[in-house]
ZAMARGU-4260 file (C-alpha; in steps of 0.2 Angstrom, whole numbers, plus 5000, padded with zeros to 4 digits):
<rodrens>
0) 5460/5537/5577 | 5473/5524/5585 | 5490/5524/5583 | 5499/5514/5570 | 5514/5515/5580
5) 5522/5498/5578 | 5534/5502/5595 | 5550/5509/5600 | 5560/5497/5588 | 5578/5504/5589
10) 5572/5519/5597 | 5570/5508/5615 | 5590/5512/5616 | 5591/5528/5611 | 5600/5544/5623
15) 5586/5557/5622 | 5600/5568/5629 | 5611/5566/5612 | 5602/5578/5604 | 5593/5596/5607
20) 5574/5600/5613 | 5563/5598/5604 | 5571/5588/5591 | 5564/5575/5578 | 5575/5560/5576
25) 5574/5549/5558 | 5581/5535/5560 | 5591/5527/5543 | 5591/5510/5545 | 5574/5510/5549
30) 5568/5521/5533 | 5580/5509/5521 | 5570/5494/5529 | 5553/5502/5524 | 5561/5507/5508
35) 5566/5490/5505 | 5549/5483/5507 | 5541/5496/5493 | 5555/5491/5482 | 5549/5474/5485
40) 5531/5475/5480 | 5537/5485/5464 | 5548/5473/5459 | 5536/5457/5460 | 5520/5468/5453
45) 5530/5477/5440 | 5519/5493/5446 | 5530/5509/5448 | 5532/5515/5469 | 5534/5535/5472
50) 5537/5543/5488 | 5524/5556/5494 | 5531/5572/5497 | 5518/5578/5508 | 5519/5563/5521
55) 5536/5562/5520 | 5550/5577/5512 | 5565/5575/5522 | 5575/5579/5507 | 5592/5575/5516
60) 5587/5558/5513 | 5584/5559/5494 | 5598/5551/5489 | 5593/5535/5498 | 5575/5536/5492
65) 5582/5537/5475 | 5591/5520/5479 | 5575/5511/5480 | 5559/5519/5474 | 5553/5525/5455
70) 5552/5544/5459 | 5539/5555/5470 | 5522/5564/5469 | 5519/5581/5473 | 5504/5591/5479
75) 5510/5608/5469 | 5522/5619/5463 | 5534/5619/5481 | 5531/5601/5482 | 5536/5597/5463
80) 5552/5611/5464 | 5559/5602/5478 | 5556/5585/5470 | 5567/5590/5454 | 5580/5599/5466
85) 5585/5584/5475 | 5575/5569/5472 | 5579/5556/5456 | 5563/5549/5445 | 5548/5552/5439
90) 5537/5567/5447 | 5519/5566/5447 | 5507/5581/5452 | 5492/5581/5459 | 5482/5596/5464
95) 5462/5600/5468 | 5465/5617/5457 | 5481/5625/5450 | 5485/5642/5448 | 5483/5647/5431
100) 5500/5656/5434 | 5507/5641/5443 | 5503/5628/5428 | 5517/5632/5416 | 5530/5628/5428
105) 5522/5613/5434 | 5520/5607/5416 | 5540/5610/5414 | 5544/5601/5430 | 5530/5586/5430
110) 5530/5569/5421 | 5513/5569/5422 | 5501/5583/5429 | 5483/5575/5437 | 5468/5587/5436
115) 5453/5586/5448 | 5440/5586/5435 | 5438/5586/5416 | 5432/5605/5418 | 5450/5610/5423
120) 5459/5603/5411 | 5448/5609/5397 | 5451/5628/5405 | 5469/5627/5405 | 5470/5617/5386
125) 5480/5635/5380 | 5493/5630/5392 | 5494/5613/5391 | 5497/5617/5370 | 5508/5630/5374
130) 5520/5620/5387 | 5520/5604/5374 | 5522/5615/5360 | 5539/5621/5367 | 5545/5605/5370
135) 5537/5598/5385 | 5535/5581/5387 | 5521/5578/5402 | 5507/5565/5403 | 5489/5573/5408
140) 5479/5563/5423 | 5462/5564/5429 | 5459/5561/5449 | 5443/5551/5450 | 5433/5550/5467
145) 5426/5530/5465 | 5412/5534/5476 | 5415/5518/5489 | 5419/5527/5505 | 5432/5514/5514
150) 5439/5528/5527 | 5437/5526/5547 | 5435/5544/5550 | 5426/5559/5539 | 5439/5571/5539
155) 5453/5559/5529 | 5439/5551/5517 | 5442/5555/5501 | 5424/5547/5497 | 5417/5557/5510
160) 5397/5564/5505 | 5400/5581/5496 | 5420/5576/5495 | 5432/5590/5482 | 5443/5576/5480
165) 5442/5570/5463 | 5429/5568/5448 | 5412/5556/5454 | 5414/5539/5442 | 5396/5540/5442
170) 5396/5554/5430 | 5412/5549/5422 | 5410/5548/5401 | 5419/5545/5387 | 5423/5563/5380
175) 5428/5566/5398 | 5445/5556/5392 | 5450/5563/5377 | 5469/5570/5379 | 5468/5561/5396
180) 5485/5547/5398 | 5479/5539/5415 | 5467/5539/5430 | 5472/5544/5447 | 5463/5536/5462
185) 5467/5539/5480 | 5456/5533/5492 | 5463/5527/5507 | 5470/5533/5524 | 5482/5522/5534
190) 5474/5508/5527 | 5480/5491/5522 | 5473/5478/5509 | 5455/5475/5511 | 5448/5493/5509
195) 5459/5492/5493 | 5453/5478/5486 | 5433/5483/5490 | 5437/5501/5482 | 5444/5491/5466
200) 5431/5477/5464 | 5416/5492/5464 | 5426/5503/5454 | 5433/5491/5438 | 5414/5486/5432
205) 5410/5507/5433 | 5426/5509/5421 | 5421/5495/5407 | 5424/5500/5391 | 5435/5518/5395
210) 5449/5514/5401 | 5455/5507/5381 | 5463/5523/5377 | 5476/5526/5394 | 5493/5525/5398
215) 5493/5521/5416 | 5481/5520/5433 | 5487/5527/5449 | 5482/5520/5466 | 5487/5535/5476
220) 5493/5534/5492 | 5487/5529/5511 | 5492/5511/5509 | 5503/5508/5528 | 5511/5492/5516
225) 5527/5493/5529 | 5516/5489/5542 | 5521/5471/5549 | 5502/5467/5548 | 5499/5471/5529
230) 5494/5457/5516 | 5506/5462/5505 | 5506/5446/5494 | 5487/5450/5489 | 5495/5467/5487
235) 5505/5462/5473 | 5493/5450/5466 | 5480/5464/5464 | 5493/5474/5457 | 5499/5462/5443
240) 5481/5460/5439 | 5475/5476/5435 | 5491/5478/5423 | 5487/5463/5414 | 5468/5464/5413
245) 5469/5483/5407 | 5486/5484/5397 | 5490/5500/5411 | 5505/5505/5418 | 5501/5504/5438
250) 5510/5517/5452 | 5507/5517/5471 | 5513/5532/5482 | 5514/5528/5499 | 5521/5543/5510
255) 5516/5536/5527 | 5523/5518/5522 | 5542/5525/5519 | 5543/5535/5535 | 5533/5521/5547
260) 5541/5519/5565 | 5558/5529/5560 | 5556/5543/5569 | 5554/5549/5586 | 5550/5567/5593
265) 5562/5571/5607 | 5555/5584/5621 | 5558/5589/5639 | 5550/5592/5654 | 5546/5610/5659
270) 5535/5612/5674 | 5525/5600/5682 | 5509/5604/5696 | 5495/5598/5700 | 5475/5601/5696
275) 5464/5587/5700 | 5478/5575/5693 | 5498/5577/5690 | 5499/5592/5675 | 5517/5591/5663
280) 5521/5604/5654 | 5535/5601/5639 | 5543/5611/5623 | 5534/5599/5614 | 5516/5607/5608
285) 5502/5598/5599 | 5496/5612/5590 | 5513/5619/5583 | 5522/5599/5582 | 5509/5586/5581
290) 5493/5595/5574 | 5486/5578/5569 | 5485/5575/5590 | 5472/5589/5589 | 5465/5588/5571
295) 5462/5567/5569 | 5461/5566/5585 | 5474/5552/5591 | 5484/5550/5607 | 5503/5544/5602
300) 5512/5531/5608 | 5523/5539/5621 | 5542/5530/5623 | 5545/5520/5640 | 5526/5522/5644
305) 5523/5510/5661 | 5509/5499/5657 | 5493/5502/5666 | 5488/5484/5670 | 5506/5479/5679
310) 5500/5493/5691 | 5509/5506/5703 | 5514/5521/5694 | 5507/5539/5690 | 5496/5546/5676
315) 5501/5563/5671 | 5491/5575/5659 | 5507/5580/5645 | 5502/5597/5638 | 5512/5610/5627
320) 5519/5627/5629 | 5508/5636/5619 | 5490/5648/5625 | 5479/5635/5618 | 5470/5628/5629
325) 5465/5610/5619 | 5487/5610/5619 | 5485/5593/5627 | 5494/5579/5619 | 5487/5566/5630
330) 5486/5556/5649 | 5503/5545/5651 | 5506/5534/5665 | 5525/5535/5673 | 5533/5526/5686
335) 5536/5539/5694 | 5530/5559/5691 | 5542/5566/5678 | 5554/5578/5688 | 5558/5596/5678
340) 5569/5594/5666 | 5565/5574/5660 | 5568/5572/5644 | 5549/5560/5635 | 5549/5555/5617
345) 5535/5552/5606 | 5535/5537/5594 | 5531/5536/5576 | 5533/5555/5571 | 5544/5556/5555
350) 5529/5557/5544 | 5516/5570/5545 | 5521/5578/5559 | 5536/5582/5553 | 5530/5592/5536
355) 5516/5602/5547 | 5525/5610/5560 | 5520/5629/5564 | 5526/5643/5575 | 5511/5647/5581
360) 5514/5660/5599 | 5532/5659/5592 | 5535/5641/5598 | 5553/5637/5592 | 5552/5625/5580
365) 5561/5607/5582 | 5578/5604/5577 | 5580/5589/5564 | 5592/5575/5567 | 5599/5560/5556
370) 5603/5544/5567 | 5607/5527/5560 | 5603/5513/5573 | 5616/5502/5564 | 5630/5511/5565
375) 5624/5525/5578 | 5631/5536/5569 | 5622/5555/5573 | 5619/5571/5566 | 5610/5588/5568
380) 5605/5592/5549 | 5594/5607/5553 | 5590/5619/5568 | 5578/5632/5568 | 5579/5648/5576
385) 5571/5666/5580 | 5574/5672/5558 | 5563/5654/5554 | 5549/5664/5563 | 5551/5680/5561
390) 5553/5678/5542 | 5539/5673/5540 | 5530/5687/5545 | 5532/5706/5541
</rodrens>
């Protein structure tokens, strides 16, 4: 995969030194911008705009999502806690399969509770009385796979061949519905408009004549709609038109789209030799930091990289601290070889990489830092030490 980074943005004149290593660093501003935006497109479409948790769960910044966007969507119990602890809105669930002993508190906390396949939600009718019998208000959703693979790589395509993600349309009935409020669809992956609208024109003929009896249709998530390339006007065209065609509620849920070019990972130099080329070694790892460096693959977009064709300069191999070998996070070209104890940043890091950090060979975790490029104002809002990891063993 390539990097959506969109550059440095404010980042370009920020003091690595200000705060500890390794350390992510959100920027504010630039969240509000790309907050902004979504509040935007759900204005002029009328459809509703939750925050993904799992892209994005920065919960110190709830408050400010709260300011612009409908709610959020979780992916299970933890998710959906944390969503009514600090977030403001609606909360929608969704989950491949639930824990029978999971399901009652999800019911409780959820505005509406989407279900992988009709089979599921038949098996857990007796909870689903029992929870609305006490007083539950909750919608019930089913996740449909539209069968219209649009992802670039395997791995992130819901439509894959095989996929667990979602109910098949092609075998999607009428008695399927009953007690079902709306239809969950997520197909994409960093995407912008066009895999969208393809996904929707095969998927609205296959849906004639069932979707009479719902509430609402959720689009899911992986639409990059902050990114300064995205048709965002045909975004919100689309948008207004499946509401008024269908009668349906719409939501989106971007995660990657709120968090987009706010955040940095900070890191520093360790060790440096040589073995066939220039060999770094920094407290940042790729495994325990940036799995999706190893997992996708992807190189990221390094700060203050010197550009290869305005030549001179050295290219250095940047690996982590950590025994695996494949702890490479990519080849980087300096003006000069990095000396110990420089201190390198890695762009575009605020989402994903932030929510799958481990401590994998006891690599400390990084410390998480607020910054607010208009008023550089700075603060440390979480540092982790040795209790982080060693509680979570035994």
């Amino acid at each position: 995969m390539e990097t959506r980074a969109g550059g440095p943005g404010a980042f370009a004149g920020f003091d690595l030194g200000r705060v500890p290593s390794p350390c992510f660093v959100v920027d504010e501003a630039a969240v509000r911008r790309n907050l902004a935006i979504l509040k935007d497109v759900g204005d002029r479409s009328g459809a509703r705009v939750l925050l993904a948790l799992k892209a994005f769960s920065m919960w110190s910044l709830a408050g400010v999502v709260g300011e612009y966007l409908d709610g959020t969507c979780a992916s299970g119990l933890w998710e959906a806690r944390l969503a009514r602890e600090h977030y403001q809105g609606e909360l929608t669930t969704y989950s491949p399969a639930y824990r029978r002993e999971d399901l009652p508190e999800i019911l409780k906390l959820s505005d509406a509770v989407i279900f992988n396949s009709p089979d599921q939600i038949a098996r857990f009718a007796d909870l689903i009385a029992a929870a609305r019998a006490a007083g539950e208000v909750f919608d019930i959703g089913l996740r449909l796979n539209p069968e219209c693979s649009q992802g670039e790589v395997a791995k992130y395509d819901p439509c894959q061949p095989g996929s667990r993600l979602g109910f098949p349309v092609s075998r999607l009935r009428p008695e399927h519905l009953v007690g079902v409020d709306g239809l969950h669809i997520h197909a994409l992956c960093e995407q912008d408009f066009e895999p969208l609208h393809r996904i929707w024109a095969s998927l609205e003929p296959r849906l004639a004549g069932l979707t009479s009896g719902l509430k609402w249709l959720n689009l899911g998530g992986g639409h990059h709609i902050t990114r300064a390339d995205y048709q965002r006007e045909d975004l919100i065209a689309l948008l207004r038109q499946i509401a008024d065609r269908h009668g349906l509620r719409v939501l989106i849920e971007p995660g990657e789209a709120v968090a987009l070019d706010a955040g940095i990972l900070v890191g520093e130099i360790l060790d440096t030799f040589d073995n066939g080329m220039p060999v770094a070694i920094t407290d940042i790892s790729a495994t325990c930091h940036m799995p999706d460096v190893i997992e996708a693959p992807y190189r990221p977009a390094l700060l203050g990289e010197v550009e290869a064709e305005n030549g001179g300069g050295v290219t250095v191999r940047i690996g982590g601290p950590s025994c695996l070998a494949g702890d490479i996070i990519g080849d980087y070209r300096f003006a000069a070889r990095p000396a110990v104890g420089t201190r390198i940043a890695f762009l575009d890091q605020a989402h994903y990489s932030m929510v799958k950090t481990n401590t994998f060979n006891g690599v400390p975790l990084p410390s998480i830092a607020l910054w607010n490029s208009d008023t550089d104002a700075l603060r440390i809002v979480r540092r982790f030490d040795y209790a982080d990891f060693r509680d979570r063993l035994s």
